[in-house]
LUMMITOR-840720 format. One record per residue (C-alpha): x, y, z; residue number from 1. Coordinates in steps of 0.001 Angstrom, whole numbers. Layout:
REM residues N
<volo><px>X</px><py>Y</py><pz>Z</pz><k>NUM</k></volo>
...
This chain:
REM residues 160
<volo><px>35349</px><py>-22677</py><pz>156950</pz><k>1</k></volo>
<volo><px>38425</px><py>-21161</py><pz>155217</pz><k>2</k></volo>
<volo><px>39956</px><py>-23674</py><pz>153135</pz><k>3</k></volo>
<volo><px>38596</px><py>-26342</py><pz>150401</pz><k>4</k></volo>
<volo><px>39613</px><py>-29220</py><pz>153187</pz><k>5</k></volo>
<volo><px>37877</px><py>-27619</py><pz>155433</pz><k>6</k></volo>
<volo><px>34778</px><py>-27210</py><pz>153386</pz><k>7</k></volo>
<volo><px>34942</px><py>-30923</py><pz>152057</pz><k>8</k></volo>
<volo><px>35055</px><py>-32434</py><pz>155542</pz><k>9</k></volo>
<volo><px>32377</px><py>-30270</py><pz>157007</pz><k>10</k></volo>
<volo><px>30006</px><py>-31192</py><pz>153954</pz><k>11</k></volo>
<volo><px>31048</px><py>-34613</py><pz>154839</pz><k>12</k></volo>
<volo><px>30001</px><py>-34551</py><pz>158106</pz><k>13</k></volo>
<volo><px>26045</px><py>-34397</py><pz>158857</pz><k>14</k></volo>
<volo><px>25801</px><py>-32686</py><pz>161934</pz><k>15</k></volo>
<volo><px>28348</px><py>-30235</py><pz>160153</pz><k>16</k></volo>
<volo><px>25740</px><py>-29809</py><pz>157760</pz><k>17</k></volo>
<volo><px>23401</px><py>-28182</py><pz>159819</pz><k>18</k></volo>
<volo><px>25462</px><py>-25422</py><pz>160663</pz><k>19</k></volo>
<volo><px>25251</px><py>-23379</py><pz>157005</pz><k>20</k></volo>
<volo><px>22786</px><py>-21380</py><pz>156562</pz><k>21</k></volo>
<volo><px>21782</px><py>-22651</py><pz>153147</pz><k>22</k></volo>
<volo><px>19019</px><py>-25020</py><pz>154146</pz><k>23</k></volo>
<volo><px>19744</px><py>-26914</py><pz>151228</pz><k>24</k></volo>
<volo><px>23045</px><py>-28191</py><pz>152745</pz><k>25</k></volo>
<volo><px>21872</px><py>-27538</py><pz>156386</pz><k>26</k></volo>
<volo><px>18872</px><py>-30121</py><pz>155394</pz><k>27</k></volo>
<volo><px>20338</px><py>-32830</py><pz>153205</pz><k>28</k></volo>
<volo><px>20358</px><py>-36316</py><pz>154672</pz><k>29</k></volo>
<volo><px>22283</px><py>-37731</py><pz>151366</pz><k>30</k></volo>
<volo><px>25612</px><py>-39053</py><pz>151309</pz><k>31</k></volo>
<volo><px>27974</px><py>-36087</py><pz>149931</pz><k>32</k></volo>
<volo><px>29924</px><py>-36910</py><pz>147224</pz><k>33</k></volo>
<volo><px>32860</px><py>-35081</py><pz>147062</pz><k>34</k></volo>
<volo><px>34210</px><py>-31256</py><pz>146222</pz><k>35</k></volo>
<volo><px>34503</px><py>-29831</py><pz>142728</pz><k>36</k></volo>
<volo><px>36781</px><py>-27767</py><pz>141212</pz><k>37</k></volo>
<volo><px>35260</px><py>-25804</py><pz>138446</pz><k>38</k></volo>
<volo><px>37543</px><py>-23652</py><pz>136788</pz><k>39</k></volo>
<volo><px>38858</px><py>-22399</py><pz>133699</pz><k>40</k></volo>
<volo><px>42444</px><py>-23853</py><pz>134227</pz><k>41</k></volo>
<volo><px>44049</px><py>-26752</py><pz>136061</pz><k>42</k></volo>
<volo><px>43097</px><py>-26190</py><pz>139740</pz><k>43</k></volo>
<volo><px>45462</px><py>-29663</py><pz>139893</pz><k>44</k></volo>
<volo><px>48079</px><py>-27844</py><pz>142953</pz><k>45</k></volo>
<volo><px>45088</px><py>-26900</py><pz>144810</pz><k>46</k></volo>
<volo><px>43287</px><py>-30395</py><pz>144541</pz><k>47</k></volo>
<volo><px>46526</px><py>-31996</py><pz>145767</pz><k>48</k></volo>
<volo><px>47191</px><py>-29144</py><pz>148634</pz><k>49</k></volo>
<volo><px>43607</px><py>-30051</py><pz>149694</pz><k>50</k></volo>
<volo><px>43896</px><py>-33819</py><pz>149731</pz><k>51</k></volo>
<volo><px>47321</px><py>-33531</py><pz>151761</pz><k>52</k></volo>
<volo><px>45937</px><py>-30950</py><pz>154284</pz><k>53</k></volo>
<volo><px>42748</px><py>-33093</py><pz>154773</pz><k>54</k></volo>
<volo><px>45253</px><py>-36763</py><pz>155418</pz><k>55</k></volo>
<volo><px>47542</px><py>-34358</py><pz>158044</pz><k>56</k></volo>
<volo><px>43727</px><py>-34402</py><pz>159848</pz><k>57</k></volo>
<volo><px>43707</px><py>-37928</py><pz>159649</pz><k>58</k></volo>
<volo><px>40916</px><py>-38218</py><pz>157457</pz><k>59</k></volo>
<volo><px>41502</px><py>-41058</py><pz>154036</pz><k>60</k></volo>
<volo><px>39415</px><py>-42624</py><pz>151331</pz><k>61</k></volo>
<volo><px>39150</px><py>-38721</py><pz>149732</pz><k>62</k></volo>
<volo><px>41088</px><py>-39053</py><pz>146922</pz><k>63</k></volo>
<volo><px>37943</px><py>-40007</py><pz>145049</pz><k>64</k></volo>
<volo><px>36179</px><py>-36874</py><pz>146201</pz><k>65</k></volo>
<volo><px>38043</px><py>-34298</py><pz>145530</pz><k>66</k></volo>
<volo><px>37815</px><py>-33350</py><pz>141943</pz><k>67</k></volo>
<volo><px>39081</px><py>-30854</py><pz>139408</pz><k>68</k></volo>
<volo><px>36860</px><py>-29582</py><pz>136094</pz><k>69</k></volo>
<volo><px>37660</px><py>-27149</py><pz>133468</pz><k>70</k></volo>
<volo><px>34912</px><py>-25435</py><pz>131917</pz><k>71</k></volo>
<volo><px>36965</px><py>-26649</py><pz>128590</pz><k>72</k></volo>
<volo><px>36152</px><py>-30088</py><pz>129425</pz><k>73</k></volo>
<volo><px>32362</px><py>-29742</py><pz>129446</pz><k>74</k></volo>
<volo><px>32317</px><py>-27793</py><pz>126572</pz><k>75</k></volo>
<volo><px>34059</px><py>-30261</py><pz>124741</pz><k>76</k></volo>
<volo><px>32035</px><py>-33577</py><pz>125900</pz><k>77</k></volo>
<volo><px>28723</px><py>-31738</py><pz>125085</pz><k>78</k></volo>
<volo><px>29573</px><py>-30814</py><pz>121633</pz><k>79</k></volo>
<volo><px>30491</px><py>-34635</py><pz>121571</pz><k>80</k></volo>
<volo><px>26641</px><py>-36624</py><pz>122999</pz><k>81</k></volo>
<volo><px>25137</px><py>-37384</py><pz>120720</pz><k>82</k></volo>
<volo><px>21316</px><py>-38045</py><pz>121050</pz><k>83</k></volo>
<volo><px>17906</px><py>-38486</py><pz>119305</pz><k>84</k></volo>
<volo><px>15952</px><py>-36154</py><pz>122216</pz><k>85</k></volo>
<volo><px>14999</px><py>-32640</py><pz>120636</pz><k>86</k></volo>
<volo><px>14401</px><py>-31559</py><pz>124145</pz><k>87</k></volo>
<volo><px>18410</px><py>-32813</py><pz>125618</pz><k>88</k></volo>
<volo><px>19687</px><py>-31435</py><pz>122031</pz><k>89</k></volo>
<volo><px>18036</px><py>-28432</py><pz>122213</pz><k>90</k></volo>
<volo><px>19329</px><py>-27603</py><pz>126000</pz><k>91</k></volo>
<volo><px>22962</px><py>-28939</py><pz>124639</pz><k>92</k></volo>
<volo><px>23384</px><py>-26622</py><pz>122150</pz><k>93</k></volo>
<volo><px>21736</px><py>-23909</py><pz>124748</pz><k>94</k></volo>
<volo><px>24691</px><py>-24653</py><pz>126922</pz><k>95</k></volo>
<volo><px>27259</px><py>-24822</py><pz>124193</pz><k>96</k></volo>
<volo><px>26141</px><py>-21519</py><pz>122926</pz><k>97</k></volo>
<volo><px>26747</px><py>-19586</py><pz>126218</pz><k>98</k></volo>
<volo><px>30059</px><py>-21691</py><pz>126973</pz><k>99</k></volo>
<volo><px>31394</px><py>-20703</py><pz>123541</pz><k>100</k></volo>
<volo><px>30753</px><py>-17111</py><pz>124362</pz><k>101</k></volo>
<volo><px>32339</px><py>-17104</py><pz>127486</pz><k>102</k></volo>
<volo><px>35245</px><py>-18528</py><pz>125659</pz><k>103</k></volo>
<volo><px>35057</px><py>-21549</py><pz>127716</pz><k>104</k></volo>
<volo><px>36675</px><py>-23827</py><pz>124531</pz><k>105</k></volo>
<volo><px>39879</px><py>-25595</py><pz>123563</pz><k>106</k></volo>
<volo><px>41959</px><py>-23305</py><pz>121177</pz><k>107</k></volo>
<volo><px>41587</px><py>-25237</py><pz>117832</pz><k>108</k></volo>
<volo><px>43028</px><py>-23204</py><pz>115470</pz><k>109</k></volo>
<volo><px>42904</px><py>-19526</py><pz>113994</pz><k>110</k></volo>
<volo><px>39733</px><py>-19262</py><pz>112043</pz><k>111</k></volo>
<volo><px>40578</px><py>-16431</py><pz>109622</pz><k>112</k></volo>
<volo><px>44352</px><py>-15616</py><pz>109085</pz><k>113</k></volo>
<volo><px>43436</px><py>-12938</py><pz>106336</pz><k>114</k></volo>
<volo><px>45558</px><py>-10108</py><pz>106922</pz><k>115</k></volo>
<volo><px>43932</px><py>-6853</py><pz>105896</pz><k>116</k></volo>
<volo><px>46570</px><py>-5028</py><pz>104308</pz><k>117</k></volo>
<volo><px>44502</px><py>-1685</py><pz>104412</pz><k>118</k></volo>
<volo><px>44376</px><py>-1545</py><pz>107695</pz><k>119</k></volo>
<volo><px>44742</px><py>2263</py><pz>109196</pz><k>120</k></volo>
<volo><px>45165</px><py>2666</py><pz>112961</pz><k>121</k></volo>
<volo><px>42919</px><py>4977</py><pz>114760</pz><k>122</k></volo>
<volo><px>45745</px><py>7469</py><pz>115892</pz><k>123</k></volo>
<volo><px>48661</px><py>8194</py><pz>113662</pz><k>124</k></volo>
<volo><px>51712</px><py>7355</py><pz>115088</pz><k>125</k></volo>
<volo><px>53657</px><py>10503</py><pz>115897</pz><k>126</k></volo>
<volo><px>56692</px><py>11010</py><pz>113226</pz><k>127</k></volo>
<volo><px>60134</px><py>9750</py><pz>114172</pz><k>128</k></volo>
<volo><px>63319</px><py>10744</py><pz>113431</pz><k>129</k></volo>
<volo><px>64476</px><py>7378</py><pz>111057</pz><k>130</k></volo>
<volo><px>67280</px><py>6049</py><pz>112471</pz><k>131</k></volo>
<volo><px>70149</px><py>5370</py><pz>110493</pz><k>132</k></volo>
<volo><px>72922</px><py>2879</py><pz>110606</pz><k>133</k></volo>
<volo><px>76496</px><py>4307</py><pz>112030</pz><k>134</k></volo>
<volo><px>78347</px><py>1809</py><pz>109424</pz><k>135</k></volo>
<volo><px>77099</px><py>823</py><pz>106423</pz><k>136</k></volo>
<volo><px>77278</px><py>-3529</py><pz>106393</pz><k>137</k></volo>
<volo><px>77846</px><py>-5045</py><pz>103147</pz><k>138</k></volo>
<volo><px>78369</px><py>-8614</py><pz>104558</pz><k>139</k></volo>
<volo><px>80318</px><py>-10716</py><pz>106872</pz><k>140</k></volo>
<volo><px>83199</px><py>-11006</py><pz>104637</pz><k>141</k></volo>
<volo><px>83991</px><py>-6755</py><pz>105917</pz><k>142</k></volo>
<volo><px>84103</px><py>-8499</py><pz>109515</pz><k>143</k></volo>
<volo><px>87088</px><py>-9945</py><pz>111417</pz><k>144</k></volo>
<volo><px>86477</px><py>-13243</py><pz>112954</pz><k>145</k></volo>
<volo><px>85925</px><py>-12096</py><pz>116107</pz><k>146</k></volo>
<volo><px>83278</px><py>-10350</py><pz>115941</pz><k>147</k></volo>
<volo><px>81611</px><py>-12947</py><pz>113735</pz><k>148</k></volo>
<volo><px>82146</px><py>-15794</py><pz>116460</pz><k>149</k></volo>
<volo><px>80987</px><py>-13049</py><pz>119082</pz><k>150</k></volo>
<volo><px>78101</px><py>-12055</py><pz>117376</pz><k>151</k></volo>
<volo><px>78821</px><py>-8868</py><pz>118363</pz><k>152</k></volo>
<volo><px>75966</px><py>-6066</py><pz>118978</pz><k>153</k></volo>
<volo><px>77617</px><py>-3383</py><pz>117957</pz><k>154</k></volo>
<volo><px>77775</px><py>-4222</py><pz>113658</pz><k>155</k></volo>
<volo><px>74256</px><py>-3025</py><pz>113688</pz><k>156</k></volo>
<volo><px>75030</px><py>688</py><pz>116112</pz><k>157</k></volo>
<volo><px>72630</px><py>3602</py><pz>115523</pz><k>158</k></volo>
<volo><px>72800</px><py>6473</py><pz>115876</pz><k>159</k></volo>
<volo><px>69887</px><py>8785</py><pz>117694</pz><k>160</k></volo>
């Protein structure tokens, strides 16, 4: 199957089913659900591309089964649960651990600003030539109007 409409209906479909070579698929007898996107951003163009392709085969009622998940999300609702369960807590915080490390979060914030004013760079730069201005500016007043209303590039010319 090449695309995600393709792959939704064929899950959908039982005989289908027993075509893949995962015998987990090939075997179910359930009723599938639907098709998940899990990704680390909106996958909401694909979802939509995939619901119109799959109405143009005259298939409906798969709105509800077609559905789009950011990584984001789940970290965010399990750092949410709340429960009394060592065991569910435990596996939670597993989860959130790895999820966090994979950078799978909501940006909330810089946590350190400090600058480090001593920082050295690992390679010098090499030494240039400082450029210097080709006419001294001691304000706007020196300027004609023109340029002022221009904002013209040239007050600030160097020379190489």
């Amino acid at each position: 199957m090449g695309s995600t409409a393709d792959y939704t209906l064929s899950l959908d479909d039982r005989e289908n089913r027993k075509t893949y070579q995962n015998s987990k698929i090939a075997f179910f007898e359930g009723v599938f659900l639907g098709t998940i996107y899990l990704t680390y951003f909106s996958q909401h163009a694909e979802v939509s591309e995939s619901l119109e392709e799959i109405r143009k085969k005259g298939k409906i009622g798969f709105e509800s089964r077609i559905y789009e998940l950011r990584w984001n999300d789940i970290t965010r609702t399990l750092s949410n649960i709340k429960t009394d369960n060592n065991y569910e807590y435990a596996l939670m915080q597993d989860l959130l651990l790895l999820l966090k490390k994979k950078n799978f979060v909501d940006f909330s914030g810089f946590l350190d600003i400090t600058l480090d004013m001593n920082y050295s760079p690992l390679f010098d730069p090499p030494l240039l030539k400082p450029k210097r201005p080709k006419v001294s500016f001691s304000g706007f007043k020196d300027l004609d109007s023109a340029v002022i209303v221009s904002f013209d590039k040239r007050i600030f010319l160097e020379v190489n």
